[in-house]
C-alpha positions as CSV (number, residue, x, y, z in Angstrom):
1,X,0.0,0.0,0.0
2,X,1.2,3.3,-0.6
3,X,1.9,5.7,2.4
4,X,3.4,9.2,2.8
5,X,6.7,7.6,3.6
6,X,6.4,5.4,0.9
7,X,5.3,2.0,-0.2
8,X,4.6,-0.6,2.9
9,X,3.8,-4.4,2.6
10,X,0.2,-4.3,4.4
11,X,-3.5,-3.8,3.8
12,X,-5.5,-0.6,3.1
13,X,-8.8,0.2,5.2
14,X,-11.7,1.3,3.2
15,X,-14.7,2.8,5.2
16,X,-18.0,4.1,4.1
17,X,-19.6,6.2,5.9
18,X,-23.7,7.8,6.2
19,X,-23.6,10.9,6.8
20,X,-26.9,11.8,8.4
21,X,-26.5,8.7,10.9
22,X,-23.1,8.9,11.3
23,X,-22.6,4.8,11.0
24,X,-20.5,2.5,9.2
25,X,-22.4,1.0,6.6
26,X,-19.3,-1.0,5.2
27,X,-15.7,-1.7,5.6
28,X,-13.1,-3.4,3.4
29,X,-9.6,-4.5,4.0
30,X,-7.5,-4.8,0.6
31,X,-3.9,-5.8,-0.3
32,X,-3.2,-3.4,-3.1
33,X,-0.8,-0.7,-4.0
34,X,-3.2,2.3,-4.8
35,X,-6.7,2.9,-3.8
36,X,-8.2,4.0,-7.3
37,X,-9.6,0.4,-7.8
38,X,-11.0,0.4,-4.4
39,X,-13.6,2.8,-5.1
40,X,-15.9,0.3,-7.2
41,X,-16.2,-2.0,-4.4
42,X,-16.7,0.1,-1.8
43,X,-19.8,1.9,-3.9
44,X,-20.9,-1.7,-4.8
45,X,-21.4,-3.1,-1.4
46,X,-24.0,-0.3,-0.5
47,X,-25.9,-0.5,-3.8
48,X,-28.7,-1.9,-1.5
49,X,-28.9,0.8,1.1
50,X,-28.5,3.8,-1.9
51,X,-31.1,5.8,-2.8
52,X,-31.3,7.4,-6.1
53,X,-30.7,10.3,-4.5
54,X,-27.5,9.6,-2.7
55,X,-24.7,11.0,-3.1
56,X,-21.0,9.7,-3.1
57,X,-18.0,11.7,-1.8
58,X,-14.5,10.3,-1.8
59,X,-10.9,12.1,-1.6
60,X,-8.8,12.7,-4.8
61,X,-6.9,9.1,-4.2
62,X,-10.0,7.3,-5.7
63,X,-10.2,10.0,-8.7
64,X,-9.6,8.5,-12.3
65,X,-11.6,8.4,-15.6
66,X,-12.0,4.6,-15.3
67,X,-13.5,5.1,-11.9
68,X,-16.4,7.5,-12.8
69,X,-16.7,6.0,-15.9
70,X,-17.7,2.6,-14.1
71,X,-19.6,4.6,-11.8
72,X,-21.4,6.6,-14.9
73,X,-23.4,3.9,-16.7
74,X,-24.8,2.6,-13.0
75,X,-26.7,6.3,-12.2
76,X,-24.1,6.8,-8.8
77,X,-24.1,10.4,-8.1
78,X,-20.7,11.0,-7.1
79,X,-18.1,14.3,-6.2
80,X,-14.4,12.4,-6.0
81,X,-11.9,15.3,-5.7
82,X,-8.9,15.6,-8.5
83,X,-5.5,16.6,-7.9
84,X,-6.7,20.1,-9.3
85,X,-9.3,20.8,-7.4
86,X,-7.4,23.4,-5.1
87,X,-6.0,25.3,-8.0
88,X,-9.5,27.5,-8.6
89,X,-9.5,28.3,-4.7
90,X,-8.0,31.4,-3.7
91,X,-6.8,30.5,-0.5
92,X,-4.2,28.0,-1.8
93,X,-3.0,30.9,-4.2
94,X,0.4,31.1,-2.7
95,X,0.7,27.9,-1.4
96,X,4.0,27.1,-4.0
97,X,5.6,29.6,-2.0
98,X,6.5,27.5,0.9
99,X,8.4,24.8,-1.9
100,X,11.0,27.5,-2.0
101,X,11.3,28.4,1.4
102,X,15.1,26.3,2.5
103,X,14.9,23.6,4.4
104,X,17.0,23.7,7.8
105,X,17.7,19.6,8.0
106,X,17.8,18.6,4.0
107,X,17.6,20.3,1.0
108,X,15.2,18.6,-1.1
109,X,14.8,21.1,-4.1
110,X,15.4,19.4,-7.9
111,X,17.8,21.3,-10.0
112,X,15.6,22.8,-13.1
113,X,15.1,21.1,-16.2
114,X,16.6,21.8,-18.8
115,X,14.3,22.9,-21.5
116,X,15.1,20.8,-25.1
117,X,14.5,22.1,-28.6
118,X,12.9,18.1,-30.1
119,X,11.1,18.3,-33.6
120,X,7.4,18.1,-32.7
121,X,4.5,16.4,-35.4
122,X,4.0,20.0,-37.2
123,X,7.7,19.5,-37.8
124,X,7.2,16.8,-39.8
125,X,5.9,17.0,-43.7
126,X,2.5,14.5,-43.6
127,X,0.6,14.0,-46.8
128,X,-2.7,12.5,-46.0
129,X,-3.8,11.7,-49.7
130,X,-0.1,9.8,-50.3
131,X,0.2,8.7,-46.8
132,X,3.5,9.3,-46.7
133,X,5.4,11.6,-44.0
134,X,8.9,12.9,-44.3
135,X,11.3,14.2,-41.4
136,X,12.5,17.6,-41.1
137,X,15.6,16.6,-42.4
138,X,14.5,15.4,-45.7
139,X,14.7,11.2,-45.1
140,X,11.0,9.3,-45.4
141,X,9.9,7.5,-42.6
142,X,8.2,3.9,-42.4
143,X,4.1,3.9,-42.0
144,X,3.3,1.5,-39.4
145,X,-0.7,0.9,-40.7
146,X,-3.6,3.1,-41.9
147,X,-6.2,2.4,-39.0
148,X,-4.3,2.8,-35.4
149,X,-6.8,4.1,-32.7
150,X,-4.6,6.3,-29.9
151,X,-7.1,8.1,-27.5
152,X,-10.0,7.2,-29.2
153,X,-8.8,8.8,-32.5
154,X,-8.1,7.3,-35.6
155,X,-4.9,7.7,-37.6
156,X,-1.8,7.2,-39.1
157,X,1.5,6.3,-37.3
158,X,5.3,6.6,-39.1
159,X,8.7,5.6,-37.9
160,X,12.1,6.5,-38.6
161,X,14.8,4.0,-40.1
162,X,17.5,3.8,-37.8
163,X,20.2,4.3,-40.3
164,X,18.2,8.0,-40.6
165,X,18.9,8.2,-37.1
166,X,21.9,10.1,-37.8
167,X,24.9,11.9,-35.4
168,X,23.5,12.0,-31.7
169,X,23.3,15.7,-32.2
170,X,20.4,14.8,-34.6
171,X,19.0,12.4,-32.3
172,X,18.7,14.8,-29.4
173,X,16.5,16.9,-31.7
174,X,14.4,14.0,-33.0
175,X,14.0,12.0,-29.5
176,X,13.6,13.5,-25.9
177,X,15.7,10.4,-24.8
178,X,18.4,9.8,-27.1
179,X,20.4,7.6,-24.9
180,X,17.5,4.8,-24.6
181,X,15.3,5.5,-27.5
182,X,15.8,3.6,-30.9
183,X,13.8,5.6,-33.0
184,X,11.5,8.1,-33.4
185,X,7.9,7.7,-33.5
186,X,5.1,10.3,-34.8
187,X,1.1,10.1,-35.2
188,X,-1.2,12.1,-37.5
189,X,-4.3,11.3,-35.8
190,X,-7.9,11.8,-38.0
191,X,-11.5,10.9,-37.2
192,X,-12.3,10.3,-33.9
193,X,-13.5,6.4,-32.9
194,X,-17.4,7.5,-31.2
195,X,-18.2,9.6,-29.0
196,X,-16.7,9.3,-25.5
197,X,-18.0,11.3,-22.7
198,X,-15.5,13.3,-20.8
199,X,-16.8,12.4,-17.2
200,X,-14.2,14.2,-15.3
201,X,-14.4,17.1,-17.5
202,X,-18.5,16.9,-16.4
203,X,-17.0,16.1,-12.2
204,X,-14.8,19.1,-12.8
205,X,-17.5,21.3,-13.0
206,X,-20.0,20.6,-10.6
207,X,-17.7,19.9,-7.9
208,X,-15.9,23.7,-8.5
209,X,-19.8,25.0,-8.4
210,X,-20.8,26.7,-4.3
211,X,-23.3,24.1,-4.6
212,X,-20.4,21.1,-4.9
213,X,-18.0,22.5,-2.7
214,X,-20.9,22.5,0.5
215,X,-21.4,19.1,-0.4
216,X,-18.1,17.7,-1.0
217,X,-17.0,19.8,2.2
218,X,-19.1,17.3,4.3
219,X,-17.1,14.7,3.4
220,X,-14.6,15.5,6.2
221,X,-16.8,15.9,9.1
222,X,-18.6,12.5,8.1
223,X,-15.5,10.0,7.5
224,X,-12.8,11.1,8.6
225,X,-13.7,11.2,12.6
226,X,-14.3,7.1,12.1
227,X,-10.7,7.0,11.4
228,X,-9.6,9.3,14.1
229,X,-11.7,7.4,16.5
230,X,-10.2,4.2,15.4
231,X,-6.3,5.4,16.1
232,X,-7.1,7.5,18.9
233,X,-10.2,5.7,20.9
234,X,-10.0,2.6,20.0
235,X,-5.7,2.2,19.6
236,X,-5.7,0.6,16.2
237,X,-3.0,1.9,14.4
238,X,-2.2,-1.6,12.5
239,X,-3.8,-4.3,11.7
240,X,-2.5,-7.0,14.3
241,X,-4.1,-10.7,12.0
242,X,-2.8,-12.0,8.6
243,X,-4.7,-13.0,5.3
244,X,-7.1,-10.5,3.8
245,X,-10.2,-12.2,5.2
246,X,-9.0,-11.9,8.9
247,X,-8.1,-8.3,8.3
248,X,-11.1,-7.6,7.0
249,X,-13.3,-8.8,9.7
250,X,-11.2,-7.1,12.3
């Protein structure tokens, strides 16, 4: 499971919580590195107690597309937080201020990247009606097959020989990482493969309306005092049993 401190060998606790009783209606135990995948079970195992007017709230560890699109088809309301969710809020405004502030005991600042000049698609000379594409430096590249999908988008993908590969001044232009990367690779994407709702674009929105942010603001004051009580109350900072069916009935 992962942890602030890192990855640990263990099992992650999953609680859902009602928030106008405050009771556990269910609690999981799962061996797994991340907790995007966890969110489907946890929503499943109260599809019996939901009403269609319920509403889901989780933190931005279960956000992903796959998630609320799994959630989408079954009519789950739902407000799962993203990792951008702060950025609209004026409060956190000068939060990246603090990253520069020196630390006392370690510095842990990364040295800045440096910025390099590769050849991007529009440097490349694509003809759609030949289907044939041609590197800024004048050499033609391999097509690799008419009908790729990438992203839900149909197209065209073209490869460089490796003889064209040229000096390793060339390569640094053509490839971001000359050292490990044969070749160079470039898409000319077309017609786009159905239509694909953009469900996070569609969270995005109504969880950055006033309306959202009461709602999703509950979430701390209903789950997260289970968890306190749990450490503080109740001393159970670990699990103490083995096997994932043990843990999970502790």
């Amino acid at each position: 499971m992962a942890t602030a401190k890192g990855s640990i060998q263990g099992y992650t606790g999953v609680a859902t919580v009602d928030h106008a009783h405050p009771i556990i209606e269910d609690a999981q135990a799962h061996g797994t590195g991340g907790e995007q995948e966890l969110l489907a079970p946890a929503v499943m195992a109260t599809v019996v107690l939901r009403s269609p007017a319920t509403l889901i709230t989780a933190d931005a560890d279960y956000h992903s597309e796959a998630n609320l699109q799994t959630l989408a088809p079954a009519d789950v309301l739902a407000l799962i937080a993203d990792t951008a969710m702060r950025q609209p809020d004026a409060g956190f405004a000068t939060q990246k201020r603090y990253t520069r502030l020196p630390n006392p005991l370690h510095e842990k600042s990364k040295p800045a990247r440096q910025t390099l000049t590769v050849f991007t698609p529009e440097n490349f000379r694509y003809d759609p009606v030949a289907r044939s594409c041609v590197c800024p430096v004048g050499k033609s590249l391999y097509r690799k097959g008419a009908n790729n999908i990438t992203r839900d988008h149909i197209g065209e993908h073209f490869r460089v020989a490796k003889r064209d590969c040229g000096s390793y001044s060339l390569r640094a232009q053509r490839l971001r990482i000359p050292d490990t990367t044969p070749v160079r690779n470039v898409a000319f994407l077309r017609n786009r493969v159905g239509h694909r709702v953009n469900v996070s674009a569609l969270l995005g929105e109504r969880i950055d309306s006033a309306a959202g942010r009461a709602q999703y603001a509950q979430r701390f004051a209903t789950v997260e005092p289970v968890f306190a009580s749990l450490r503080a109350n109740n001393r159970l900072d670990v699990f103490t049993l083995c096997e994932c069916a043990k843990v999970d009935a502790q």
